[in-house]
N, C-alpha and C positions, 0 to 999 in steps of 0.2 A: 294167401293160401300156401301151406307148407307143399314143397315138395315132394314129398311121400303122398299128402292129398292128390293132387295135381299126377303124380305118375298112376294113383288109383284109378282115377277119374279116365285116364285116357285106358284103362287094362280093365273097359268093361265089358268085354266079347262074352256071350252070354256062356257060361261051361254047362252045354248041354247039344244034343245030337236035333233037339228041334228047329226046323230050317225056318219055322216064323220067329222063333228069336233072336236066332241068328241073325236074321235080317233086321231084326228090329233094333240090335245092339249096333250095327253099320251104321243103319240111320243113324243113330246117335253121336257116332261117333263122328261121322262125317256133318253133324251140325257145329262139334264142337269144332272140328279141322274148319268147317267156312268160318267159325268166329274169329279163333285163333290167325285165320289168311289176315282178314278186313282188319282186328289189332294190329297186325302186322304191318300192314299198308300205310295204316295213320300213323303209325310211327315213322315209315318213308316219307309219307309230305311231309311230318316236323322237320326230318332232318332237312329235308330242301328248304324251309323257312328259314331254319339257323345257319345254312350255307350260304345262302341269299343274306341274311343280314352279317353275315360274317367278311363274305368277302369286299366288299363297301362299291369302289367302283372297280376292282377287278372282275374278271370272267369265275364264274360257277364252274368249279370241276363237279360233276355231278357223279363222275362213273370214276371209280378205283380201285384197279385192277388188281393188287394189295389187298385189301380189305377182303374182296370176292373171293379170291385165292384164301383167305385163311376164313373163311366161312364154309367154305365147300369143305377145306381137310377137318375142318371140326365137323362136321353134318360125319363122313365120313369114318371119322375116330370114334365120332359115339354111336353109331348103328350098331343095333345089335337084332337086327336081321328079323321075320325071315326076309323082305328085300334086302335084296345085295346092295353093298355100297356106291358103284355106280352107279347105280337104279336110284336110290335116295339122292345121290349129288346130281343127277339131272331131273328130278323133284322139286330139289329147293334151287338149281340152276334157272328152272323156269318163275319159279315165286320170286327171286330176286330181280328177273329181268321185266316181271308184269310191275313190280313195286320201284322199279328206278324208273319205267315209262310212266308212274304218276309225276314224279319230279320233272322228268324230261323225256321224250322219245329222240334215242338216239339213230343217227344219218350213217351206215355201215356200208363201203361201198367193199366191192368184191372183183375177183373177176370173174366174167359172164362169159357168157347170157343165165340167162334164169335155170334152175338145173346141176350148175357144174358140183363138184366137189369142193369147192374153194366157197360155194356157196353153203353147204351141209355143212364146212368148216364154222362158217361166222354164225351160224344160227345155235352150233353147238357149243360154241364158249360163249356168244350176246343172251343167247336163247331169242324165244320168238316175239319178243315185245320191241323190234326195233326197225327201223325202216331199212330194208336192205337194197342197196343201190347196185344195180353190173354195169361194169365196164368191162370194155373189150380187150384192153391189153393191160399188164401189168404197169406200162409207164403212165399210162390213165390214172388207175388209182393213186399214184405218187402223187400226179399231178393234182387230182381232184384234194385231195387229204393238207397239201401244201395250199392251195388255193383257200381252205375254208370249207369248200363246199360239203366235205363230209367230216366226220366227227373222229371215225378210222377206219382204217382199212385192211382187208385179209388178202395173203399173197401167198400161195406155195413157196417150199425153199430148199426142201427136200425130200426124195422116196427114196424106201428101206429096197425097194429094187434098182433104181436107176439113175440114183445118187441127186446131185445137189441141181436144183434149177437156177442157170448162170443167170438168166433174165434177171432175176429178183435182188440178186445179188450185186450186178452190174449196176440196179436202180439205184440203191445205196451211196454208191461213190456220186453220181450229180445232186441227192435230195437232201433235205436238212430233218429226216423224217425218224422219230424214235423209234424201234420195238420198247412197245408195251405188254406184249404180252405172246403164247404158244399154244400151240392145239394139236393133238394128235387124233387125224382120223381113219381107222381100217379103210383100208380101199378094193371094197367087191366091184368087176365090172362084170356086165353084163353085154351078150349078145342080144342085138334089140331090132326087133324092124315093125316094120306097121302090121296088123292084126291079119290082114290078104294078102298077104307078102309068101309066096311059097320057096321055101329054103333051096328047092333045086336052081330058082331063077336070079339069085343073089350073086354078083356080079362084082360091085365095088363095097368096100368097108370103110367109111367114115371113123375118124376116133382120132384123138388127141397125139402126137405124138411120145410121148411119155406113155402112154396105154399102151401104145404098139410096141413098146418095149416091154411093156409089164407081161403081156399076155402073147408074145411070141412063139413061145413052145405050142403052145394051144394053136393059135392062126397057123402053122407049118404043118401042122397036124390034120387040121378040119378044113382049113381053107385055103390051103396055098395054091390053089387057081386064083382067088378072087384078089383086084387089085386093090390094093392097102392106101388109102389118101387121109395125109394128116392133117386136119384141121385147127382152126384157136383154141378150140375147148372142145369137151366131151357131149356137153348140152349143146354147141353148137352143130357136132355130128348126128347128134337125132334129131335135130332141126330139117336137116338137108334131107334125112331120110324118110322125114315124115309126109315129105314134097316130092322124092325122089322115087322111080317106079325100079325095082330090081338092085335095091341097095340094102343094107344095114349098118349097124353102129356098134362102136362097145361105149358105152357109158355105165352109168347109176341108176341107183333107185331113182332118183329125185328129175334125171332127164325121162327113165321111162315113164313116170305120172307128167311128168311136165307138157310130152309131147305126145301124152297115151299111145305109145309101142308096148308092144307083148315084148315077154323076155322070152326066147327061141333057147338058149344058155345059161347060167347062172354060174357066178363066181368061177368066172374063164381064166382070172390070174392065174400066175406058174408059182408065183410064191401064196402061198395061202395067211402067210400074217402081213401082207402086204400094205405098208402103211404110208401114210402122208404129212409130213410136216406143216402145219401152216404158222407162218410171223403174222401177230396183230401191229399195226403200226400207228402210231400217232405223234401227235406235237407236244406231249407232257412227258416230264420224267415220272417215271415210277418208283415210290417209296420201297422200302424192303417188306419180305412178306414172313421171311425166316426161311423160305428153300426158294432161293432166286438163281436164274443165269444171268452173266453179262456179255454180252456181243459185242466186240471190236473188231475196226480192220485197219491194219497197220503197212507201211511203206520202210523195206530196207534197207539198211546202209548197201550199194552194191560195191560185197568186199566178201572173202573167204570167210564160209563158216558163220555166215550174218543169220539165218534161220538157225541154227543151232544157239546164239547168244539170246532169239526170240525166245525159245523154248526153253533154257534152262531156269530161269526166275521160276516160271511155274513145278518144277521139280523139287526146286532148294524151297518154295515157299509151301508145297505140299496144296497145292492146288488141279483140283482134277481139270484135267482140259479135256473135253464132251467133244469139239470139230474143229478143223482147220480146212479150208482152203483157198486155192491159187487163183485169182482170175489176172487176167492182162490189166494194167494202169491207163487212164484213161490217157495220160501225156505219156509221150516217147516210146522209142522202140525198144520192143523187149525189155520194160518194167513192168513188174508184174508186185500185187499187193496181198495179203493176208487177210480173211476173215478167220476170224477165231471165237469159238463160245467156249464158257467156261464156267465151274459152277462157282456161287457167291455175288453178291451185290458189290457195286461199286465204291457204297459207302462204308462197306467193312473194312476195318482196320489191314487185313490180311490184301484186301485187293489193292489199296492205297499204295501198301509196302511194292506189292507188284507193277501198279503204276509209273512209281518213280525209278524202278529196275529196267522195263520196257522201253520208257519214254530217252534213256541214257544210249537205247540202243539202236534207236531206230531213226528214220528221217523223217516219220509221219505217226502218226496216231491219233485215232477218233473214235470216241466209244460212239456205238450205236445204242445202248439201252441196257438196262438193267430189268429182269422182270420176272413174275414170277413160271416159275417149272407149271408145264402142263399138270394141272389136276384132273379132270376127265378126258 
């Protein structure tokens, strides 16, 4: 079928103002969309046949993070509306994660409990066709993803309010764990308590500590009587309050369904584009995708002017550099290392030049991963 056919065939909405055609032309159309999915799918089992016979007795990479990444910016590039682009890449986001669960359902652990943002994160780049596992602290998931037990794992790393989360970053230096991949998700919290909960008798506030940073103007404002206790997570603070008589929480959408709390508030942040970084992590390198970052962290010489010879390779080689920061070294006093992201793949010729620049200057160096730029 010629392509001209085939674009006809799908542009058959009926042009006319009667609503029984209209609807009958949906139908239609949504018979072809079911065909067009189920093609779709059979050609995902083939490909797990030819990965299975390809890789002989190595392990099946089934998921590639590459690949997805330049499927979503093509979905993307050729939209021509009326859904919006995001709207279609989390269409075909979910068609691709129902069509790799025929091949394999993938083990996505997170951090919990059930609810948090770090969990919205991993459903929004896996989509919902994958087993999603919580853990309770960030060195869990390291630990689970090193072990086997999960397949990868999602971890905060940074907010557009309250900067970088050390935990995640600190995990890096003990683990042998790649980024594979990045997710950016708006972050609305909510003021949440159980449905017979009367707002005068609200006493203590549950919520993550990073919340109580995001949404501070706000709490100083409405609540600076009530006491402020920071918990592991967000879904963990509607937890407590769901059990607790004379409390509330700030959380999400996905803690207030989780633990059915009324929202009392809505979108309490002080920054209103208020967003969240999350790292995908695993034990594979990631091929190039054509718009990649690379994440390293590096140890230096301690000598005048040693973070100045860090940074100048990147200047001379015309490489944007997207983050840097300081944390403490896990040996000795007062040494302290560099994470740095940056844009471009590892296996570009331009990064290699930079490789051997860095690696002349410094006492340590470890890429963390190569992967691709958040697409949704």
């Amino acid at each position: 079928m010629s392509k001209k056919k085939q674009d006809s065939d799908l542009n058959q909405c009926a042009d006319t103002d009667s609503l029984e055609n209209l609807r009958s032309s949906i139908d239609d159309l949504d018979q072809q969309i079911q065909k067009l999915l189920n093609a779709r799918a059979s050609c995902a089992q083939k490909v797990a046949e030819v990965k299975k016979r390809d890789a002989g007795d190595e392990a099946v990479v089934y998921y590639r993070p590459e690949r997805e990444a330049e499927l979503l910016r093509r979905v993307m590039e050729r939209n021509q509306g009326p859904l919006s682009n995001e709207s279609v890449a989390r269409l075909f986001r979910e068609i691709m994660s129902e069509s790799l669960a025929l091949e394999r359902v993938m083990k996505i652990g997170y951090l919990g409990p059930a609810g948090t943002f770090t969990q919205a994160a991993a459903l929004k780049h896996f989509g919902h066709a994958v087993d999603s596992v919580s853990f309770n602290t960030i060195d869990e998931v390291f630990r689970e993803l090193s072990s086997g037990s999960i397949d990868y794992g999602v971890v905060p790393v940074e907010n557009s309010t309250e900067g970088v989360v050390n935990h995640t970053l600190d995990s890096f230096l003990g683990s042998p764990a790649k980024i594979c991949g990045e997710v950016e998700l708006r972050i609305h919290q909510h003021f949440l308590a159980t449905p017979d909960q009367k707002p005068e008798n609200i006493k203590r506030i549950y919520t993550h500590q990073q919340s109580l940073g995001q949404c501070r103007k706000w709490l100083e404002s409405h609540w600076g009587h009530a006491e402020k206790i920071a918990v592991n997570s967000n879904a963990e603070a509607a937890r407590r309050v769901k059990e607790e008589k004379d409390s509330a929480a700030i959380a999400g959408d996905m803690a207030a369904e989780q633990y059915q709390l009324q929202v009392l508030t809505r979108n309490i942040e002080d920054n209103p584009e208020n967003t969240t970084r999350f790292l995908i992590i695993g034990n594979e390198e990631v091929a190039p995708s054509g718009k990649d970052k690379t994440s390293i962290v590096i140890a230096t010489k301690n000598q005048p002017g040693a973070l100045y010879k860090v940074l100048a390779p990147f200047h001379e080689l015309g490489i944007s550099l997207t983050r840097i920061e300081t944390r403490p070294a896990k040996v000795g006093n007062w040494s302290y290392v560099f994470f740095i992201d940056f844009e471009g793949h590892i296996n570009d010729p331009t990064i290699q030049k930079l490789w051997q620049a860095l690696s002349n200057e410094v006492t340590d160096i470890r890429p963390l991963g190569s992967y691709p730029e958040a697409v949704l």
